[in-house]
N, C-alpha and C positions, 0 to 999 in steps of 0.2 A: 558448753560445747565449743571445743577451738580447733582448729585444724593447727597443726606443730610441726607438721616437717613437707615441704615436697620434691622430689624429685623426680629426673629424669629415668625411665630404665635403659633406653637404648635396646628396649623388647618391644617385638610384635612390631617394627618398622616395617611398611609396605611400600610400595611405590609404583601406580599405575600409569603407564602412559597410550593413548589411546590415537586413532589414527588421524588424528587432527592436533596429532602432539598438545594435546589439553593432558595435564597430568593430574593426576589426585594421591595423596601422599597422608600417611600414618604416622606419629607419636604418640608415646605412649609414660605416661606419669604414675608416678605411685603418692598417692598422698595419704599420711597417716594424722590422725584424730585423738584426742583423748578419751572419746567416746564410741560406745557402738552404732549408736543411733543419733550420727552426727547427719543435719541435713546436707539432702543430695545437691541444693543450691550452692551450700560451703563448700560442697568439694570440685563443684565441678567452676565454680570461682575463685576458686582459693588463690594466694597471692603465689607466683608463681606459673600457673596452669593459663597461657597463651589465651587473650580476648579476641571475643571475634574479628574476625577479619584483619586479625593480627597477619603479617606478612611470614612466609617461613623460613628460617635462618640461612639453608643452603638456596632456596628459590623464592625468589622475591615474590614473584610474580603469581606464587601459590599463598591463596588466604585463609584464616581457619575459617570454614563454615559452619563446626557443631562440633558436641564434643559428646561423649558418651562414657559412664561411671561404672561400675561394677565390683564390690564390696569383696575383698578377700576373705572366703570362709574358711580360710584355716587362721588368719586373721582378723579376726574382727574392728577392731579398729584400722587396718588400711583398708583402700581403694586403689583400683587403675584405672584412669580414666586415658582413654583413648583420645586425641584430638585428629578432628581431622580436616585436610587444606584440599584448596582444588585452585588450580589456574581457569576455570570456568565458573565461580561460586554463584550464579545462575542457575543452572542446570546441574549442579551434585547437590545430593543429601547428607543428611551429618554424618550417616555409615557405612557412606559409600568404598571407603578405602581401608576403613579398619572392620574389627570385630570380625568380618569375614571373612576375611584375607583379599587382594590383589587380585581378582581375576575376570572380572569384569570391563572396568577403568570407567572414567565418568561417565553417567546416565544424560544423553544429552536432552535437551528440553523440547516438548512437541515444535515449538517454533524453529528449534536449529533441522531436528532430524525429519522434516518435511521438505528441505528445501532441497533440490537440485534431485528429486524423486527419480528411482533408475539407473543413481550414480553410486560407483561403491565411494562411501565415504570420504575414503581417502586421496578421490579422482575430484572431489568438492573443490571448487575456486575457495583458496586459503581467506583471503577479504571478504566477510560474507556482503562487503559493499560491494563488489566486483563481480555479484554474482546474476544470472539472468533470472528474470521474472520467472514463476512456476504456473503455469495457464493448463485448465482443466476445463475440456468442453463437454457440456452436456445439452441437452433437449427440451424446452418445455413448451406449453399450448394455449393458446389464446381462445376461447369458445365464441361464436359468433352463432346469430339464428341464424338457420337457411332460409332464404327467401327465393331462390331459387337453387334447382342442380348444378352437378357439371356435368358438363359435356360428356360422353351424347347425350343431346337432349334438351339439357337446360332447359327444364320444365319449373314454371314458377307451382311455388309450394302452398297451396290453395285447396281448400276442398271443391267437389262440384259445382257449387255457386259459387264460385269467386273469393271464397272471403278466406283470410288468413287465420290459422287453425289458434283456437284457443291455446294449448298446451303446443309453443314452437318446436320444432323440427333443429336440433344446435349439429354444429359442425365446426372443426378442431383446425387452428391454423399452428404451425407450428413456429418456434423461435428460440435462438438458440444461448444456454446459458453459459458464461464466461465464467469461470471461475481464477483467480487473479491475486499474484504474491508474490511480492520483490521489498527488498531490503532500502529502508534509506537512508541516509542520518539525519535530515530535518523532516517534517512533518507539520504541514496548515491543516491545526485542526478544524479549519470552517468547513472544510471539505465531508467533516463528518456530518455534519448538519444543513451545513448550503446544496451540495449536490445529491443530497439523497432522493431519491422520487422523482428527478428531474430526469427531463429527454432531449437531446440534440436540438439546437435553434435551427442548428443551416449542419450541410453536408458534414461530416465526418469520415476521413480514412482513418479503417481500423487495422492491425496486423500489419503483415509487411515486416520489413526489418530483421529482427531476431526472431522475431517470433515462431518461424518454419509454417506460415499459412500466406498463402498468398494475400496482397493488399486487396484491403473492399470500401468501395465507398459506400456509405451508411446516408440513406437519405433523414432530412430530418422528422425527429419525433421517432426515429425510428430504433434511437439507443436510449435505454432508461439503465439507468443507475439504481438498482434495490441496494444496493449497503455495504458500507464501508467499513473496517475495525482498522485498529492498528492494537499492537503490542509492544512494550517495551522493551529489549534482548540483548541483553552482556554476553559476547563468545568472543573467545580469543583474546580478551582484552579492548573490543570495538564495542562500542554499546550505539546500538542502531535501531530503528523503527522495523518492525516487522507489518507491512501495511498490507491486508485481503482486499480484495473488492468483488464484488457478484456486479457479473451485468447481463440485462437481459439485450439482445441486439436480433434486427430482423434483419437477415443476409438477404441481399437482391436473389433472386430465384427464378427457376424456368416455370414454376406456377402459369397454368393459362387458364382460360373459363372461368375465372372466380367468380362467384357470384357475387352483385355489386355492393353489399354489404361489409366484402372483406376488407379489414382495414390491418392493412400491414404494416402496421405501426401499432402505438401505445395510446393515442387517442380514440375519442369514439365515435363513431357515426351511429347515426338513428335516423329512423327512415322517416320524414315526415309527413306525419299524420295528424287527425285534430277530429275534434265536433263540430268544429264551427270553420265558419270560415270570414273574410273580410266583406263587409258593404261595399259597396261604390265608393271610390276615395279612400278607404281604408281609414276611417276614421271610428269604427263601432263591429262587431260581430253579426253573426245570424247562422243558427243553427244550420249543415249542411244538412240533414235527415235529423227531421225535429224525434226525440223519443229516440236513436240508433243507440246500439248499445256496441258497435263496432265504429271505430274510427274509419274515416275516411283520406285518401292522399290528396296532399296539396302540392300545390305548384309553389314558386320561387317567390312568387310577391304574395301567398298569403290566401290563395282562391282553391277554389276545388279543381284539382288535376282529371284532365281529361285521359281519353285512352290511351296513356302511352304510361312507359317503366316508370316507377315510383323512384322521387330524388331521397338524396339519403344528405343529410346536415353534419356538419364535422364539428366536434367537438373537444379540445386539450384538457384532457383533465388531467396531466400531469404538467408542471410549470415549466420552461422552457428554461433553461442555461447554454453557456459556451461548454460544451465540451470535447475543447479540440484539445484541451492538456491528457487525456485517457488514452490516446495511444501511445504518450510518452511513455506512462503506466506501462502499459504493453509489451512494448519494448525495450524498455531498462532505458529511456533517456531521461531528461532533467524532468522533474517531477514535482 
């Protein structure tokens, strides 16, 4: 089995150009066989028939990305295999420009045709480096037990004797989620794994700038980082980082009444309680209600709390970083 002859036809040329002047472009070859059943890898490699990512002769800057075969049946030994170029060979397919004709122009890739959402295409910053962050805000909810209402009222949440209810009473603080996407050309991958789960050490302004939200100062622990990706993105000839981020962020609020459990933030509070409580000197325990099968409140050094609001203990369970570089994020600065 040999392939013997190829040629050009100078048939079925297409040529698509799309509103980011990304062009995608059709040739087309004839290559004949001494057999019927010559394989499709000979022809669609045959000497002669343009390698991938070959450049193409009138447009440099168009590469082949694929090539596609199909066997002349009045012919049996030739084929025409289609090749086909794109100035984005990212985001087109082998058959984008041929076999179908021209009328589409390149399929661009979820990462390009996400970016600057709202805009017609063609109104897109041409540098997709140049271009601003894409910020998507949504809503999510932190659950806390009640231990008491709000106002009116604020009634602590107890049955008739005093005691707090086996199965708690929860209630929903809300916080708000960032969603976050800007172009870069370099990219610290530590940030995929150092800042993830992490919340603000010290105050943070968020927004501002480009963003179209007014600037907020973000107390600390009060911004967590859930997750970062990036992707890697050839358009136009720029090959750049396509970097997401989710953030969870609690905005200052006209919230009043809270009950004093509510922790506006990403760490925890717990009311504390115990069995036991400290001897004299606090050197050893002693049941506070020997046999109680409900805990009892303690005070601040360790003893059983008298009649007044139960203290509540603060707890970080998410690690603490700087992240005063995330509104650069934000706002398309240095990053």
């Amino acid at each position: 089995m040999t392939v013997t002859a190829v040629k050009e036809t100078f048939g079925n040329r297409t040529l698509a150009q799309d509103s980011k002047y990304q062009v995608s472009i059709n040739r087309q070859f004839k290559v004949i066989s001494d057999v019927i059943n010559e394989l499709l890898v000979n022809v669609t490699q045959a000497d002669g028939i343009p390698a991938m990512y070959d450049a193409h002769p009138e447009f440099e800057t168009a590469l082949m990305v694929g090539a596609s075969a199909k066997q002349d049946s009045g012919e049996p030994c030739s084929w025409l295999v289609d090749c086909n170029y794109s100035t984005n060979p990212d985001s087109a397919s082998a058959g984008g420009a041929g076999g179908g004709g021209a009328g589409g122009g390149v399929e661009q890739s979820p990462e390009v045709a996400s970016q600057q959402k709202g805009s017609d295409p063609a109104n897109r910053v041409e540098n997709p480096l140049l271009r601003p962050a894409d910020i998507q805000l949504s809503t999510g909810f932190q659950s806390y037990v009640m231990e008491k209402s709000f106002s009116p009222g604020a009634t602590k949440v107890c049955n008739t004797a005093g005691e707090m209810f086996a199965t708690p009473l929860m209630f929903r603080f809300p916080f708000l989620i960032v969603n976050c996407s800007r172009n870069v050309l370099n990219f610290d991958v530590s940030k995929l794994n150092y800042y993830v789960d992490r919340t603000n050490s010290g105050t943070v302004t968020l927004f501002g700038g480009t963003t179209g939200i007014a600037a907020k100062s973000i107390g600390a622990g009060d911004l967590l980082v859930e997750n970062i990706s990036a992707n890697r993105v050839l358009e136009n000839n720029v090959s750049y980082w396509r970097v997401s981020m989710v953030l969870h962020v609690i905005v200052p609020s006209s919230w009043g009444n809270l009950p004093e459990n509510a922790s506006p933030g990403f760490d925890a509070r717990l009311r504390n309680v115990g069995f036991n409580e400290k001897l004299s000197g606090g050197t050893a325990l002693k049941p506070i209600v020997p046999g109680a099968k409900v805990p009892s409140d303690l005070d601040e050094t360790g003893y059983k709390l008298g009649d007044v609001d139960p203290i509540y203990l603060k707890f970080n369970v998410h690690p603490r970083g700087n992240l005063a570089w995330v509104n650069n994020f934000l706002s398309a600065g240095a990053f």
